[in-house]
C-alpha positions as CSV (number, residue, x, y, z in Angstrom):
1,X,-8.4,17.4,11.5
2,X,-8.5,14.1,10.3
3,X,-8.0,13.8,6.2
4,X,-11.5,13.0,5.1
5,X,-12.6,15.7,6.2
6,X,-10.6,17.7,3.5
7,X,-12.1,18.3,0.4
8,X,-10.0,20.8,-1.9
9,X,-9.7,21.0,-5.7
10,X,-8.1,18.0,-7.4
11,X,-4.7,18.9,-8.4
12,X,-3.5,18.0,-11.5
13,X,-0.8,14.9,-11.7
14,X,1.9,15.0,-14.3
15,X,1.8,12.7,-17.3
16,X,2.0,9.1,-15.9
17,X,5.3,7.1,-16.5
18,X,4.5,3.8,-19.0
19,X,5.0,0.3,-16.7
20,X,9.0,-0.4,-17.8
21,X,8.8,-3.6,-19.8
22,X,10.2,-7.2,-18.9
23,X,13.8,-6.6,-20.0
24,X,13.5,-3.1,-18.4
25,X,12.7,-4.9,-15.0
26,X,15.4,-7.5,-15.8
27,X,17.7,-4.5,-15.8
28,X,16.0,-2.6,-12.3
29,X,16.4,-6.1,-10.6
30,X,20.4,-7.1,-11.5
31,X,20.6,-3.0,-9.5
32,X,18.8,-4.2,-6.7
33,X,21.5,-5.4,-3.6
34,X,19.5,-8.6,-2.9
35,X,19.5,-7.5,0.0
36,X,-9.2,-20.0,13.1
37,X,-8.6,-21.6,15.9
38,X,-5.3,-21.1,16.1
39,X,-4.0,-18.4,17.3
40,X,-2.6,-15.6,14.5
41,X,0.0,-14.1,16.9
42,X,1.9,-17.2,18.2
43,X,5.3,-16.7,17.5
44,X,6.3,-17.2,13.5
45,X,8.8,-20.6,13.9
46,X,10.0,-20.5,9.8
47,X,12.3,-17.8,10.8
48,X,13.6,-19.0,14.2
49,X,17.1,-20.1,12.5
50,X,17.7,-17.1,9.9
51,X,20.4,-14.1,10.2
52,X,17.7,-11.3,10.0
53,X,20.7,-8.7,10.2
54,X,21.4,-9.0,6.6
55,X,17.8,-7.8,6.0
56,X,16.8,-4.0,5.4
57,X,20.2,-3.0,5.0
58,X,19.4,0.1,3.3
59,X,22.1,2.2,4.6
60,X,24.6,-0.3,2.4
61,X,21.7,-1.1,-0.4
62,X,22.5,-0.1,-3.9
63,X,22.2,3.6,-5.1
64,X,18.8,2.2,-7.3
65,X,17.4,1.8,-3.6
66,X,18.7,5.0,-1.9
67,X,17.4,7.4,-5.2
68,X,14.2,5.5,-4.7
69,X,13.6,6.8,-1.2
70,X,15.4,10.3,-2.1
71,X,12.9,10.8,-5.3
72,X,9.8,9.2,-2.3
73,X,10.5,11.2,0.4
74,X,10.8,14.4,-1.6
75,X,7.4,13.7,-3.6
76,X,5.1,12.4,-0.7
77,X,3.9,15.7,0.2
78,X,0.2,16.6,1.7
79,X,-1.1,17.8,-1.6
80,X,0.0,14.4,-4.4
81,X,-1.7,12.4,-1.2
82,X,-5.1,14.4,-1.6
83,X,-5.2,13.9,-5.2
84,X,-4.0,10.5,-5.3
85,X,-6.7,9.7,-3.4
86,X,-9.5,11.8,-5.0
87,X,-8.3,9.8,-8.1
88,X,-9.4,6.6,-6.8
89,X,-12.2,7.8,-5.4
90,X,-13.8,9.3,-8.4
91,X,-16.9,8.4,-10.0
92,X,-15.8,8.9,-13.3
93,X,-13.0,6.1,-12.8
94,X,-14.2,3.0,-14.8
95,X,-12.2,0.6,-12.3
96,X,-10.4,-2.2,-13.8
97,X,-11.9,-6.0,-13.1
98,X,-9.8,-9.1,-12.4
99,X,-10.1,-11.7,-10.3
100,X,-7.4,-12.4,-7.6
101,X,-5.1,-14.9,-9.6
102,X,-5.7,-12.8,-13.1
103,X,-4.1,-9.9,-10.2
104,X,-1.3,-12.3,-9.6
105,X,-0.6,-13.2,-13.1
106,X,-1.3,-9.2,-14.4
107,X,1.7,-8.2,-11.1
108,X,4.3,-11.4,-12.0
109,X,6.9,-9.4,-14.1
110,X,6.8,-6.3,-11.8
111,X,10.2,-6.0,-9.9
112,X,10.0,-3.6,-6.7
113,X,13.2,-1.3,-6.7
114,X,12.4,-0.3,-3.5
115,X,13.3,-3.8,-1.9
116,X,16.9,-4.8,-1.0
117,X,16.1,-7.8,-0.1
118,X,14.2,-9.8,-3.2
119,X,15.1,-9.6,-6.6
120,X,11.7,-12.7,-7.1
121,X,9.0,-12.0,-9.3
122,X,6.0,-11.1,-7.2
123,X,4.0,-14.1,-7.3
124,X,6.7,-15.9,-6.2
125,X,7.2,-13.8,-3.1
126,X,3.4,-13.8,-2.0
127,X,3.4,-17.8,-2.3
128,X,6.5,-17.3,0.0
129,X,4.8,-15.7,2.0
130,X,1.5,-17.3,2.0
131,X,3.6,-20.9,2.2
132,X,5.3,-19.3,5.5
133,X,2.3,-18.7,7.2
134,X,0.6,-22.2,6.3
135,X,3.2,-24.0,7.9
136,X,3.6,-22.2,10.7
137,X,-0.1,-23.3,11.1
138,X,-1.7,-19.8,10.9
139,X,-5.6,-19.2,10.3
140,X,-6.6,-19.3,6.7
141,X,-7.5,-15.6,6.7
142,X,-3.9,-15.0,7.5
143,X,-2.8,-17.1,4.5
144,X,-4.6,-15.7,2.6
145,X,-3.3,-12.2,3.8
146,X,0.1,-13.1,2.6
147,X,-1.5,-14.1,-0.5
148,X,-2.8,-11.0,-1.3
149,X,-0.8,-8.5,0.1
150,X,1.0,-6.5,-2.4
151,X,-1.3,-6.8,-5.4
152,X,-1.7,-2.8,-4.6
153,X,0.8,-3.2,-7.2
154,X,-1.4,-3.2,-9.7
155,X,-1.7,0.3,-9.8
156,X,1.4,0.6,-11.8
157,X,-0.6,-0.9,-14.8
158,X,-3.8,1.4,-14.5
159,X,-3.3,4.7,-16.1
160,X,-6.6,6.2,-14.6
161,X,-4.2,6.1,-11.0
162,X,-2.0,8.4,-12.8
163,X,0.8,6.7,-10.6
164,X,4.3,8.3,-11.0
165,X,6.6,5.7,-11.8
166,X,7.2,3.5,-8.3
167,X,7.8,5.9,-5.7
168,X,3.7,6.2,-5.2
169,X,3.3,2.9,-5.4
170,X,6.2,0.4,-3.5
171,X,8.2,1.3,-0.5
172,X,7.9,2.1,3.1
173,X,5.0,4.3,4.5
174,X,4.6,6.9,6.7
175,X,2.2,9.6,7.4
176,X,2.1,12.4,6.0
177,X,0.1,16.0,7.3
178,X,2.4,15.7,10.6
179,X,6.3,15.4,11.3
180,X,8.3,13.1,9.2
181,X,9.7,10.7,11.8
182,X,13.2,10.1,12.7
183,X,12.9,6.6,12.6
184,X,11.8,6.4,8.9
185,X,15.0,4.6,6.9
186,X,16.8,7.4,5.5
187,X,15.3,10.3,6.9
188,X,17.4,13.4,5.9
189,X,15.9,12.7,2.4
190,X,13.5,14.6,3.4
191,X,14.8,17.9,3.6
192,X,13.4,18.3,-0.1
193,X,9.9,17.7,1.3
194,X,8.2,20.8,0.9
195,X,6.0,20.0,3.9
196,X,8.7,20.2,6.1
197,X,8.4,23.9,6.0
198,X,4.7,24.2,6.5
199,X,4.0,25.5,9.8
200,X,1.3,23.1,10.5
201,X,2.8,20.0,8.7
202,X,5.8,20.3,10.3
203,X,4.6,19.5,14.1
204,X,4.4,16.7,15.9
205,X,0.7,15.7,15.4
206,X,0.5,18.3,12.7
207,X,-3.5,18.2,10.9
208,X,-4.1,15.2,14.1
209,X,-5.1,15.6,17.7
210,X,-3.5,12.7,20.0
211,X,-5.0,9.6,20.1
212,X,-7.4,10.2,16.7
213,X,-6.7,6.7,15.5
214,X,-4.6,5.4,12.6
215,X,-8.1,4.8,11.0
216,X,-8.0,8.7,10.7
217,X,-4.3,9.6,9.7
218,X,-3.5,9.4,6.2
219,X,-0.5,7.5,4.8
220,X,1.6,8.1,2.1
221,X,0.4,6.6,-0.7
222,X,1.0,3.4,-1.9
223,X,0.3,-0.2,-3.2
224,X,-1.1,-0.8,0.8
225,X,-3.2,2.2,0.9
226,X,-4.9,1.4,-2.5
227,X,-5.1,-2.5,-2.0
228,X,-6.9,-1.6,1.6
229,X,-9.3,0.3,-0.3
230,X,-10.0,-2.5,-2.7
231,X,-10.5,-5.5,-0.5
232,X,-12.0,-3.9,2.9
233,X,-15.7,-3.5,1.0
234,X,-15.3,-6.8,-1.3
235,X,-14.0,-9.3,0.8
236,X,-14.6,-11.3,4.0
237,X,-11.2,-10.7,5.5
238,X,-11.0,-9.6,9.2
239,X,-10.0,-6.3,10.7
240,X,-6.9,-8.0,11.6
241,X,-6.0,-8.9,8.0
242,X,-7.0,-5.4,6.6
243,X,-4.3,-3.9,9.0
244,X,-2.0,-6.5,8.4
245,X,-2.7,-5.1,4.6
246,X,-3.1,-1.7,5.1
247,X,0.6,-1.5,7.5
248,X,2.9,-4.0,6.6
249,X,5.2,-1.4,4.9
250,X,4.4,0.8,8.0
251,X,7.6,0.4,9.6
252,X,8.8,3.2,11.4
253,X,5.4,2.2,13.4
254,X,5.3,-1.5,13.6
255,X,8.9,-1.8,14.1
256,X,11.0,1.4,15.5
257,X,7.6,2.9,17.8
258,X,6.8,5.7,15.8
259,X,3.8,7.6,16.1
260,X,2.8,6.5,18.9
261,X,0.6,9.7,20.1
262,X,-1.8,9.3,16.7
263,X,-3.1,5.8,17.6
264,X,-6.2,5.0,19.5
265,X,-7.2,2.0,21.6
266,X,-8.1,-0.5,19.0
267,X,-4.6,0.3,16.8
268,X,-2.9,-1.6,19.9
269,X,-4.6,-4.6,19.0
270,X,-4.3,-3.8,15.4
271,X,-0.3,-3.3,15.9
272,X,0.3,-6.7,17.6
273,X,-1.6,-8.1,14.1
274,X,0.9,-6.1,12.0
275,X,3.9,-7.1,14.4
276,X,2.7,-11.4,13.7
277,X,2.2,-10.6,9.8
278,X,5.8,-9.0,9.6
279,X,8.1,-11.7,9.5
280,X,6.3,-13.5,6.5
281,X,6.3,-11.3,4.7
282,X,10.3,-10.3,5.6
283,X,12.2,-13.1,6.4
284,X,10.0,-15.4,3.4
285,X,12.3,-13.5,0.6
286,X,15.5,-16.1,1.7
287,X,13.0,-19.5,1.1
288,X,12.9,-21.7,-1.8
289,X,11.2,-21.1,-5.0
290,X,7.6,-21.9,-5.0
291,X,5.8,-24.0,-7.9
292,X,3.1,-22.6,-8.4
293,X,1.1,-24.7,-10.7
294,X,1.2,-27.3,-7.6
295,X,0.3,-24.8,-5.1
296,X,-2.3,-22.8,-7.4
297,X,-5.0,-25.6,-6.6
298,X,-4.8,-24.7,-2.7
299,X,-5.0,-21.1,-3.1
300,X,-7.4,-21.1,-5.3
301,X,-10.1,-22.3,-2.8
302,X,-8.8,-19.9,-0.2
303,X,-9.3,-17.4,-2.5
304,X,-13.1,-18.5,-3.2
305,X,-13.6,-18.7,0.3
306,X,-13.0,-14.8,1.5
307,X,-14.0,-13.5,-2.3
308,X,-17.0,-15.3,-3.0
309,X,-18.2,-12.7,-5.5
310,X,-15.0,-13.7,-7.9
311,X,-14.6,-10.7,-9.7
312,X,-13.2,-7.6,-7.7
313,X,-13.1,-3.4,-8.6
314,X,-9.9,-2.7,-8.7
């Protein structure tokens, strides 16, 4: 059974934790081991000369980045998934609206603890990324795809989300309803999963039936789970750009070949979209600073160009 087609009760969330404030993220981020024509899927070339080993080293990352996916894996169950989403969904929700730079500016003093790898504000990193792709000479959907994609973010400042603190909102993704993977970083965390003692959770496809489509298979929830479901109605973007959106934290399937049985036809194509999107969003954390007055200009015509309307729902 494929997860909209579940429809229970909301359940209720417990009290939201406040956004920690600058000094607070100051704090998390000295913890964190810093660890159109053209064709999207040509091999990235910024990377070709970097030591990718000493990325997602999370078996040697601090202990801020190992409670983080402890405290994840043990909270991502079934149930908080259903009423995270019947949250956002709600008609009662008055949605917040910003355009996308007021999204970038609200996001610049978040730190992720989840990441080993950056300890950059986040408008930083999505110019890094965004810069990484434009020289590499990728499509200007794709730039604006790095742009973009982790102002899911956001939902740490929205109260109405009821988020938890960062574990619902930053880290790698996975589904949930079926078998937690072997391949997802630090799997024995999830022994405190309650899920993995439901009968039906606990298989292989679990709530799925082979080959259903990732369309259909509901992820843990997350900053690219709720920015999917902001941009894929208010935007121009192609399908390719709202996967590269919707999965880039999807790593145990984009890069270890998990979950393999739950995709459908079209995720293969979708996948190799992911796969080109990966390494900017990666391997950019090592590059220079960006300016971003001087690059602001640029991006602010993209940005006019796949959100016409301006203002998005958030």
């Amino acid at each position: 059974m494929a997860p909209t087609a579940i429809s229970p009760p909301l359940i209720p969330a417990t009290k939201a934790i406040p956004v920690p404030s600058g000094p607070e993220l100051d704090s998390v981020s000295d913890l964190i081991d810093t660890v159109n024509e053209i064709k999207y899927d040509e091999s990235s070339q910024f990377d070709a000369t970097k030591d990718k080993s000493t990325f997602r080293q999370y078996e040697t990352a601090c202990d801020r980045v190992q409670n983080f996916y402890a405290e994840q894996h043990a909270k991502q169950t079934v149930a908080y998934n259903l009423a995270a989403r019947n949250r956002f969904h709600s008609a009662s929700r008055v949605r917040p609206e910003l355009t996308i730079w007021q999204a970038m500016e609200k996001l610049n003093t978040l730190v992720d603890e989840s990441d080993p790898d950056t300890s950059l504000s986040q408008i930083e990193h999505l110019l890094q990324s965004a810069e990484a792709i434009r020289r590499d000479g990728k499509p200007r959907w794709m730039q604006i795809t790095g742009l973009i994609h982790d102002l899911g973010k956001l939902m740490l400042f929205f109260p109405e989300l009821e988020t938890q603190g960062q574990w619902d909102v930053v880290g790698d993704t996975f589904p949930v309803g079926c078998k937690f993977d072997e391949r997802i970083i630090l799997p024995k965390t999830f022994a405190a999963n309650p899920d993995t003692k439901d009968p039906i959770y606990s298989t292989p496809l679990g709530i799925y039936t082979k080959g259903c489509g990732l369309d259909n298979v509901m992820l843990s929830w997350g900053h690219d789970e709720y920015l999917y479901h902001v941009v894929r109605d208010q935007s121009l973007l192609p399908a390719e750009a709202l996967a590269m959106i919707r999965y880039h934290s999807f790593y145990p399937w984009h890069r270890e070949g998990a979950y393999r049985d739950l995709m459908c036809e079209r995720d293969e194509d979708m996948l190799k979209a992911v796969q080109a999107f990966n390494p900017y969003d990666l391997y950019s954390k090592s590059d220079d600073v960006p300016s971003v007055e001087e690059l602001k200009p640029y991006y602010m015509e993209l940005i006019e160009e796949f959100f016409p309307q301006g203002v998005l729902k958030w």
